[in-house]
C-alpha positions as CSV (number, residue, x, y, z in Angstrom):
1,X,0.0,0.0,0.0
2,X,1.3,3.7,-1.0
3,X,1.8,6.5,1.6
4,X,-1.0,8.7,2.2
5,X,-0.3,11.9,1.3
6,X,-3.3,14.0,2.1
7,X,-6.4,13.1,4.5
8,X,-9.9,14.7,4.4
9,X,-12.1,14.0,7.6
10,X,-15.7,14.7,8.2
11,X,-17.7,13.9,10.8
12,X,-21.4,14.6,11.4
13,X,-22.8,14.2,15.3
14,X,-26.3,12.3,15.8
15,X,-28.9,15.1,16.8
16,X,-30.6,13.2,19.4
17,X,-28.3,13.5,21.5
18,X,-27.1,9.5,22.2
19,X,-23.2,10.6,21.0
20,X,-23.5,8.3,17.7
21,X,-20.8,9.7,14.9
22,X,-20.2,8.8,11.4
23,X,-16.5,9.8,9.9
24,X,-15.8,10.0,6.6
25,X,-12.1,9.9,5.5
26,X,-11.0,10.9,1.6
27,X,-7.6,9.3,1.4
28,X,-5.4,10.2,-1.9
29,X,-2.0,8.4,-1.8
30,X,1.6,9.1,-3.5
31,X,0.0,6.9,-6.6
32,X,-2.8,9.2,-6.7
33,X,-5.2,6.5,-5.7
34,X,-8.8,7.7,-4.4
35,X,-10.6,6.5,-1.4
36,X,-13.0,7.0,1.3
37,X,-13.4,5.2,4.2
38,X,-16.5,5.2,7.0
39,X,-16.9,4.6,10.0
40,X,-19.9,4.8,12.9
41,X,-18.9,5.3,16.7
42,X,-21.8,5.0,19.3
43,X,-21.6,6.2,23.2
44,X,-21.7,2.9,25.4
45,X,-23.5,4.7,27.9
46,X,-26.6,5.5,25.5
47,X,-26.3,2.7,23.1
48,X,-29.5,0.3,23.2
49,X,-30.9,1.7,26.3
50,X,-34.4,2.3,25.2
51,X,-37.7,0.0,26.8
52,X,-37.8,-3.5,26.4
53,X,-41.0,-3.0,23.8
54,X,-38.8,-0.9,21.8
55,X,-35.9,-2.9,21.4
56,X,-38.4,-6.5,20.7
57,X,-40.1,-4.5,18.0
58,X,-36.5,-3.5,16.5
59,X,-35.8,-7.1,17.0
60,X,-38.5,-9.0,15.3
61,X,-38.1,-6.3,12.5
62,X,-34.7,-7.0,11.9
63,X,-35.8,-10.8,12.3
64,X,-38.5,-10.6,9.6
65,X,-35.9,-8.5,6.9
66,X,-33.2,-11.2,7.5
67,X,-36.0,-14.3,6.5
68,X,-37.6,-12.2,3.4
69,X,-33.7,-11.4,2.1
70,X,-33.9,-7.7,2.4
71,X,-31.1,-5.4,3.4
72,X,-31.5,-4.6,6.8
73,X,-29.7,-2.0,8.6
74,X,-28.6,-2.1,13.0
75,X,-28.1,1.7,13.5
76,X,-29.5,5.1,12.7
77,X,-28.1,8.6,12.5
78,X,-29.9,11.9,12.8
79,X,-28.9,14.5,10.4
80,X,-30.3,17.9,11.2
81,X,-29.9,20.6,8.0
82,X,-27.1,22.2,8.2
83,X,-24.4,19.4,9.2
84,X,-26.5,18.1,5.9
85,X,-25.2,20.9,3.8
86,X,-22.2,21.1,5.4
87,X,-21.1,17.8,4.4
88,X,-22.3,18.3,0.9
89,X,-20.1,21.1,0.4
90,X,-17.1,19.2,1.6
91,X,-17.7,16.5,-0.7
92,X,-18.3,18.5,-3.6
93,X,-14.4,20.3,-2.8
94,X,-13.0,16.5,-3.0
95,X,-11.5,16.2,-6.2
């Protein structure tokens, strides 16, 4: 693998306060090589603390996409406006 030469990072916070992060990282090497890598961070002190009803109705959902062959996804983020259009103008400076 090449040396990285230059590193973009992004990161957009949840809005509902449970500390839940995506990164996004826009790598270009010495070969001039493009890529992005993403990544989601959680808070262990918030993650999955919601009412027992809540998480078995996540569960059996999750259950029922798994048996029908759909894609199914385990965590959510909240993207408020402007952390929305923030991140669209970094992307659109990647070149």
């Amino acid at each position: 693998m090449s040396k990285i030469i230059v590193c973009h990072t992004f990161q957009i916070m949840c809005d509902c306060g449970c500390g839940g992060m995506i990164r996004f990282e826009f790598h270009t090497d010495e070969d001039d090589d493009h890529y992005i890598e993403v990544g989601y961070w959680h808070s262990a002190f918030y993650f999955m603390q919601e009412r027992i009803w809540q998480n078995a109705w996540k569960r059996i959902k999750l259950a029922w996409m798994m048996i029908r062959g759909k894609q199914y996804h385990l965590y959510d983020v909240i993207v408020n406006d402007k952390e929305l259009a923030d991140f669209k103008d970094w992307a659109s400076k990647l070149q």
